[in-house]
C-alpha beads as a LAMMPS data file, in Angstrom:
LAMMPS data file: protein, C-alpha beads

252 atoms
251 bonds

1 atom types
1 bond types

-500.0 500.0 xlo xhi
-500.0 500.0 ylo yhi
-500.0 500.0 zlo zhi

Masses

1 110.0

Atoms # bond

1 1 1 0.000 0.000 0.000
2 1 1 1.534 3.659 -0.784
3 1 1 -0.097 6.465 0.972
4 1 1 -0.075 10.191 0.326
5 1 1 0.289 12.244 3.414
6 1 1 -0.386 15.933 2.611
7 1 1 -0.569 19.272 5.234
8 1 1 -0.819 22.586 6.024
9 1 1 -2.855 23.749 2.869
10 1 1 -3.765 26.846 4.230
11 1 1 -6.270 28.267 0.762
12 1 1 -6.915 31.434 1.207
13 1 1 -9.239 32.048 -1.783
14 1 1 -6.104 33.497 -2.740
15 1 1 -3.800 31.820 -6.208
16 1 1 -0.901 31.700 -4.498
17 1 1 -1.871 28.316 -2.128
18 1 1 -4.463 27.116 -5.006
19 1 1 -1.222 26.549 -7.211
20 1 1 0.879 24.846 -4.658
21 1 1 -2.191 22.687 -3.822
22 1 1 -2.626 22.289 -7.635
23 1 1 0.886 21.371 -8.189
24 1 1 1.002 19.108 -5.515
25 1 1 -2.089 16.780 -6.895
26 1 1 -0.296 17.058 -10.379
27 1 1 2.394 15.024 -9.344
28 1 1 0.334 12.286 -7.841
29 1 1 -1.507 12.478 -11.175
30 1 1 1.950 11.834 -13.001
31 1 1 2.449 8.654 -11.052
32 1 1 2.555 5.438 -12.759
33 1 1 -0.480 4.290 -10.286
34 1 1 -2.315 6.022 -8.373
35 1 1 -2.022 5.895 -4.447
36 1 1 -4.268 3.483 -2.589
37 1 1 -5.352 6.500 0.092
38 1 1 -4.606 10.344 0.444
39 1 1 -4.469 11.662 3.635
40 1 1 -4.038 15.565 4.646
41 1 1 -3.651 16.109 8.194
42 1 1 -5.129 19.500 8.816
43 1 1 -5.021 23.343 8.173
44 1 1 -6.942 22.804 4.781
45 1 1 -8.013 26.082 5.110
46 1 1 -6.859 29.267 5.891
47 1 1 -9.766 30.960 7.832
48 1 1 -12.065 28.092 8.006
49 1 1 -14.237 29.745 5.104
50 1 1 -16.951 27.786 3.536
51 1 1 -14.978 29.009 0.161
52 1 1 -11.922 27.633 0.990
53 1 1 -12.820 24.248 1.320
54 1 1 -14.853 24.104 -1.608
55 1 1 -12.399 25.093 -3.536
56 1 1 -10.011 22.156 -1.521
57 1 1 -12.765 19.655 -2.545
58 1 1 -11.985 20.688 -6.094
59 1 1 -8.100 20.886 -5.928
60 1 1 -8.485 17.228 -3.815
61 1 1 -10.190 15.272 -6.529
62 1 1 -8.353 12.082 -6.814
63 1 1 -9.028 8.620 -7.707
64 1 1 -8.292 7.326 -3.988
65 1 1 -9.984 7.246 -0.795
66 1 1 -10.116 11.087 0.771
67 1 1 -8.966 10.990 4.581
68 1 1 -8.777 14.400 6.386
69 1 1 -9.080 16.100 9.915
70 1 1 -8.907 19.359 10.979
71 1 1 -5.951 21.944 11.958
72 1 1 -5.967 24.710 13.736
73 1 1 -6.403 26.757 11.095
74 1 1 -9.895 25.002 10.524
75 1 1 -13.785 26.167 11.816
76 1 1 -15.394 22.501 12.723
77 1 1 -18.737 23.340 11.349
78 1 1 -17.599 24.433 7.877
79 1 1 -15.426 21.871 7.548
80 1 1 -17.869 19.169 8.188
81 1 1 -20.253 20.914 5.592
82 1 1 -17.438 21.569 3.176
83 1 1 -15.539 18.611 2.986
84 1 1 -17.591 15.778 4.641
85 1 1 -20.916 16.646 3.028
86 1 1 -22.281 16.553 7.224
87 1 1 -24.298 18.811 8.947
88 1 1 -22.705 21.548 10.946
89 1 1 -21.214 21.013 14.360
90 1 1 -18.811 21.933 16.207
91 1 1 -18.159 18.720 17.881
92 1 1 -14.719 16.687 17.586
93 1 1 -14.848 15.738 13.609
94 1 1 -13.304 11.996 14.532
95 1 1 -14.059 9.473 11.579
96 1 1 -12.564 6.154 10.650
97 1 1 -12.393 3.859 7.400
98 1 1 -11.062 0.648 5.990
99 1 1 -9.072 0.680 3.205
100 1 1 -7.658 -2.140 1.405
101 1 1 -7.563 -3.745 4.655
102 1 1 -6.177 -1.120 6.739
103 1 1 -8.128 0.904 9.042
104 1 1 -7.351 4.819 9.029
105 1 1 -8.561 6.255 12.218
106 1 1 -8.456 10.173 11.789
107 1 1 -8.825 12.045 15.051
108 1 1 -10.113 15.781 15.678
109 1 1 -6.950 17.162 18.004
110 1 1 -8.026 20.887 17.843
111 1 1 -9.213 23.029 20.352
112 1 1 -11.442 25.519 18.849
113 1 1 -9.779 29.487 18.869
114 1 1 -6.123 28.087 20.424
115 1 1 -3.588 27.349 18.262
116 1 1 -2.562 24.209 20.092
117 1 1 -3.693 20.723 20.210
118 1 1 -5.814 18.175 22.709
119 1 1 -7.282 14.875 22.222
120 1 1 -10.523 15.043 24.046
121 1 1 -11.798 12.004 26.087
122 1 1 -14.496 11.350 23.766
123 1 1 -12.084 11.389 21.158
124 1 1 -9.720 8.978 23.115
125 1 1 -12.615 7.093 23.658
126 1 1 -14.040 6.572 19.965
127 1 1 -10.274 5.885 18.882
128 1 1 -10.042 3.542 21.701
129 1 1 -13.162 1.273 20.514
130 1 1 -12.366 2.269 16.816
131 1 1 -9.206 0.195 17.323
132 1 1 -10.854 -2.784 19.442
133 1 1 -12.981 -3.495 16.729
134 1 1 -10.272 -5.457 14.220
135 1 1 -6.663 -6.686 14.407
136 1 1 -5.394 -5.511 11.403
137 1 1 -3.098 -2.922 10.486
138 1 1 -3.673 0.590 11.472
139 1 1 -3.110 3.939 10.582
140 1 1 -3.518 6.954 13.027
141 1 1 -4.122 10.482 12.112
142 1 1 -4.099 14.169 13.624
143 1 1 -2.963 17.473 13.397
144 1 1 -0.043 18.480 15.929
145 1 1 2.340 16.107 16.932
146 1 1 2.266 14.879 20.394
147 1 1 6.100 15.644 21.405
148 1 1 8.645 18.054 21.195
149 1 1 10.253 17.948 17.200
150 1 1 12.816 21.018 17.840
151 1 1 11.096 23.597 15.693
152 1 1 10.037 26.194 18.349
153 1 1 7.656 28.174 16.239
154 1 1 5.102 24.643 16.937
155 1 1 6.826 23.160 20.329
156 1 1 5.291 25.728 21.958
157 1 1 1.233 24.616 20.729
158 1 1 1.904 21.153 20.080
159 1 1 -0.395 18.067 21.429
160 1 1 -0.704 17.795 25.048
161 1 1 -1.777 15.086 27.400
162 1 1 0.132 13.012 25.303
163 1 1 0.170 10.382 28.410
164 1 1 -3.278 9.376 27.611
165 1 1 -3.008 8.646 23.819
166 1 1 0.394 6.918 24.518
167 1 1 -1.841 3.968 27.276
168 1 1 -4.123 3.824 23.850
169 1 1 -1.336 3.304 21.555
170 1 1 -0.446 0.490 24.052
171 1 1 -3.391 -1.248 23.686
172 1 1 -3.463 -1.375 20.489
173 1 1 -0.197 -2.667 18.696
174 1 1 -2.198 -2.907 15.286
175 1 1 -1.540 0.905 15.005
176 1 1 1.691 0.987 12.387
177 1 1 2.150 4.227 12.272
178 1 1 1.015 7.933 12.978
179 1 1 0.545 10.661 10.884
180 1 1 0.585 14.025 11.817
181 1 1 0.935 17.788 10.094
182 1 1 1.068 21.118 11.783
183 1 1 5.213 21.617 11.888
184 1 1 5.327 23.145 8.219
185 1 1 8.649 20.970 8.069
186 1 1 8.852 17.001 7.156
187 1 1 10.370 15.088 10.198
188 1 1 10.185 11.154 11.416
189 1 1 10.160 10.641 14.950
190 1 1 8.970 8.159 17.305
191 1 1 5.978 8.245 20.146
192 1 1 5.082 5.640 22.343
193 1 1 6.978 3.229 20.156
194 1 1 5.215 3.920 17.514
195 1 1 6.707 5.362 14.128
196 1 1 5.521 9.498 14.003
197 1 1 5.712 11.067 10.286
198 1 1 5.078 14.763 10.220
199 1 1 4.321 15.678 6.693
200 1 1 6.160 19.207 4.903
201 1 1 3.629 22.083 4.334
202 1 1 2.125 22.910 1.071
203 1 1 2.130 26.173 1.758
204 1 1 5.581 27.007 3.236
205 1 1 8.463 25.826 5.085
206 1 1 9.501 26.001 8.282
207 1 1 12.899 27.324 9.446
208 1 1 15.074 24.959 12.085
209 1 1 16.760 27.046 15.067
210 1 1 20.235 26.855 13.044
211 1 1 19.042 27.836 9.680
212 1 1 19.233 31.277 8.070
213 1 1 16.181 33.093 8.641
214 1 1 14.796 31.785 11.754
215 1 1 15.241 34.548 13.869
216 1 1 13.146 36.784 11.500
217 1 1 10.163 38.403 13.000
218 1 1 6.800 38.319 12.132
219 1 1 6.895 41.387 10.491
220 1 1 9.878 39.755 8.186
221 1 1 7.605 37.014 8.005
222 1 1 8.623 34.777 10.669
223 1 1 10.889 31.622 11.178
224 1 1 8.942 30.507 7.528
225 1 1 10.137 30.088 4.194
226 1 1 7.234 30.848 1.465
227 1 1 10.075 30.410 -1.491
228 1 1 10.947 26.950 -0.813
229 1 1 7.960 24.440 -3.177
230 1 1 5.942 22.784 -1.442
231 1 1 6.041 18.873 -0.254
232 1 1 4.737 15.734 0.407
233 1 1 5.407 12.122 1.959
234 1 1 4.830 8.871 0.205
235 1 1 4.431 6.278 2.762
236 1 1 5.173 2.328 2.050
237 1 1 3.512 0.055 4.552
238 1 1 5.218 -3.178 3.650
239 1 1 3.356 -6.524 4.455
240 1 1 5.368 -7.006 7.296
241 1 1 4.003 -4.253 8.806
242 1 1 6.997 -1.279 8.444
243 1 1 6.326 2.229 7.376
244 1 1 9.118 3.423 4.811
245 1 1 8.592 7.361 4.131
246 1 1 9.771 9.168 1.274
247 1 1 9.854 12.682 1.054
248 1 1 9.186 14.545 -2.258
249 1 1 9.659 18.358 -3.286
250 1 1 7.775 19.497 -6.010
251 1 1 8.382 22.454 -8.191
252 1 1 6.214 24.943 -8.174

Bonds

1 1 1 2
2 1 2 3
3 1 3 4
4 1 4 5
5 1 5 6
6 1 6 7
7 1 7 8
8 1 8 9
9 1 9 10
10 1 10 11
11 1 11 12
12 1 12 13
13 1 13 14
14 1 14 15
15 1 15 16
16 1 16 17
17 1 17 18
18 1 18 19
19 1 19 20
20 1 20 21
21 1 21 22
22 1 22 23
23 1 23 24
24 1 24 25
25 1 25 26
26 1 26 27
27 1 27 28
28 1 28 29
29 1 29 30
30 1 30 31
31 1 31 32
32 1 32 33
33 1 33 34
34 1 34 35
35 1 35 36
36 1 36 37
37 1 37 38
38 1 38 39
39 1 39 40
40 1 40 41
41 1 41 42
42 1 42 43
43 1 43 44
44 1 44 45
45 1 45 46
46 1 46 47
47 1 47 48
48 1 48 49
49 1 49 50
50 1 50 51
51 1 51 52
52 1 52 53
53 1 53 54
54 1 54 55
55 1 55 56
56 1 56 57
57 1 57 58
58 1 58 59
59 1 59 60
60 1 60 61
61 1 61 62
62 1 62 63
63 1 63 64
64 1 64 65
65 1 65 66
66 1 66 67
67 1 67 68
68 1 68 69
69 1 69 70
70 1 70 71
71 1 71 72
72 1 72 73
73 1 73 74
74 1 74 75
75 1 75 76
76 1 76 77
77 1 77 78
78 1 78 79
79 1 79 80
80 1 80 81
81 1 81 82
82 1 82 83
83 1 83 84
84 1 84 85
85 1 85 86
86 1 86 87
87 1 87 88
88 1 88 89
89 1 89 90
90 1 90 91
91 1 91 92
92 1 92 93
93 1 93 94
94 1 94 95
95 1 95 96
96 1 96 97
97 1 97 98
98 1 98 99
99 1 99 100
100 1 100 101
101 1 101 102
102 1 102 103
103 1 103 104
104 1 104 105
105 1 105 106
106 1 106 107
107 1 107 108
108 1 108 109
109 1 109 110
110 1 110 111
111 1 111 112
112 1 112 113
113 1 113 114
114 1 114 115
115 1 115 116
116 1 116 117
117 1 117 118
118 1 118 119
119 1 119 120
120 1 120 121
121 1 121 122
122 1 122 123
123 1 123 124
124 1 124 125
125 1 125 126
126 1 126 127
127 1 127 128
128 1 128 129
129 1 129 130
130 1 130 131
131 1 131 132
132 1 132 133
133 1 133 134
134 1 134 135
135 1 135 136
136 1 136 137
137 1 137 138
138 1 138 139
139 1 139 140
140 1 140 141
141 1 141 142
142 1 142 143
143 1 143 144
144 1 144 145
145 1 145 146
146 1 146 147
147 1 147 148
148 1 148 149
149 1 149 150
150 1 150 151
151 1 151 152
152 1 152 153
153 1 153 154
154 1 154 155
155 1 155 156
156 1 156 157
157 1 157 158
158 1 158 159
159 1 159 160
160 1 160 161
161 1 161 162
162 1 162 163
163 1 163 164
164 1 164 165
165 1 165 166
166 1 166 167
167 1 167 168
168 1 168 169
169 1 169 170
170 1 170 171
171 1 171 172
172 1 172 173
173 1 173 174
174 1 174 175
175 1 175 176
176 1 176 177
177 1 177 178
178 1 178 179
179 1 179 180
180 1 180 181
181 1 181 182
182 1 182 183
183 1 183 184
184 1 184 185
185 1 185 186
186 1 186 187
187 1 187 188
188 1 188 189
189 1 189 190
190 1 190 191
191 1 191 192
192 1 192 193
193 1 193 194
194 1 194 195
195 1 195 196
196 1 196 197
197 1 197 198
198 1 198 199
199 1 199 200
200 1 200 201
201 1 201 202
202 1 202 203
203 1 203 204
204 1 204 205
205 1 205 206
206 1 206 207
207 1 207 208
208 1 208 209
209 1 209 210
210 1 210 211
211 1 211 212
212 1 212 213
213 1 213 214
214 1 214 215
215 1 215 216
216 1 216 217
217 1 217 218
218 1 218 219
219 1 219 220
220 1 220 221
221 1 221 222
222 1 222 223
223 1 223 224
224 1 224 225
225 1 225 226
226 1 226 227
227 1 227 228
228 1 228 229
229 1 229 230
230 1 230 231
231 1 231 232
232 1 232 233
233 1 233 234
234 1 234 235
235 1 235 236
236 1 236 237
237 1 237 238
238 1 238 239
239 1 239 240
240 1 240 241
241 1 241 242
242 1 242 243
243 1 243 244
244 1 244 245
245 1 245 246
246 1 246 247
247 1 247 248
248 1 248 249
249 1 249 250
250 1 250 251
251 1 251 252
């Protein structure tokens, strides 16, 4: 199975994050097969306009199971509307799906208005049962990641009370691998024993501590780069049960 692991869209009604989207799906396009799943972990839009993910439904269109759960960035309600075809809420958007035999359990780690992230008991909960229900291989996805990745710009608001998603994980050792967005930077890490792949932004980059640039301010436009093209990750989950990642630039 090869999975697609897109984040940080951030459309803005605006051309500039339409064409890195658009570029983006063009190279999975190009491929000589198509992924078996595409998965974007969060900040699909910009403001959480109803616009802006209608226009992400249309830039998304691909010949593969659609997984996604909300960033930060996103407004529950509209996003349910928008994306899931739902009614509104603003309740934890927590959904799960088999695909070619492996379950894809995408969890709702916002907290509405903060820029940081939280599993919610109910969401523990659901993702707790979710996983009971099968042995097979598993795939778990949110926004932030749940530890420290040494890019202070999202240390500071990534997931807390990691503790009680790390008993789940250990309950559960179906789960192969997790998937997470939010960093604007590709990185592979570990949690709970359990391989953690953080997928590059779309719509920009962002700076490590040592690289030029990071000590910009947000006036200068912060510890980001918007020059460098946007990315993806291509994940291989072998039958054994490993996760190889590969991580691909495209020009934009």
């Amino acid at each position: 199975m090869i999975i697609a692991h897109l984040s940080d869209l951030h459309l803005d009604d605006g051309p500039r994050a339409e064409d890195r989207v658009a570029a983006v799906m063009a190279y999975l396009g190009g491929l000589a097969r198509r992924v078996d799943a595409l998965v974007v972990t969060g900040d699909i839009a910009d403001h959480g306009a109803a616009t802006e993910y209608a226009r992400a439904l249309e830039l998304l269109e691909y010949p593969a199971p659609l997984l996604v759960c909300p960033g930060n960035h996103d407004v529950r309600a509209e996003f349910r509307t928008g994306l899931l075809g739902q009614p509104p809420s603003d309740g934890p958007i927590d959904s799960a799906r088999e695909v070619g035999g492996v379950l894809f359990a995408t969890c709702d780690s916002t907290i509405p208005g903060r820029g940081a992230g939280f599993l919610a008991d109910s969401t523990l909960a659901w993702l707790d049962d979710t996983l009971a229900g099968g042995d097979g291989p598993a795939i778990v996805a949110f926004h932030p990641p749940p530890v420290a990745v040494g890019v202070p710009l999202v240390d500071g608001i990534r997931q807390s009370g990691e503790d009680r998603l790390a008993a789940v994980l250990a309950r559960h050792p179906r789960v192969k691998a997790l998937l997470a967005g939010h960093v604007h930077t590709g990185a592979s890490t570990t949690f709970a024993g359990v391989p953690l792949r953080i997928a590059p932004g779309v719509v920009s980059q962002s700076l490590l501590p040592v690289e030029p640039g990071a000590d910009r301010g947000w006036d200068e436009g912060g510890p980001l780069d918007y020059e460098r093209p946007p990315g993806l990750l291509l994940h291989v989950l072998h039958d054994d049960g490993r996760v190889t990642s590969h991580h691909r630039v495209v020009p934009c």
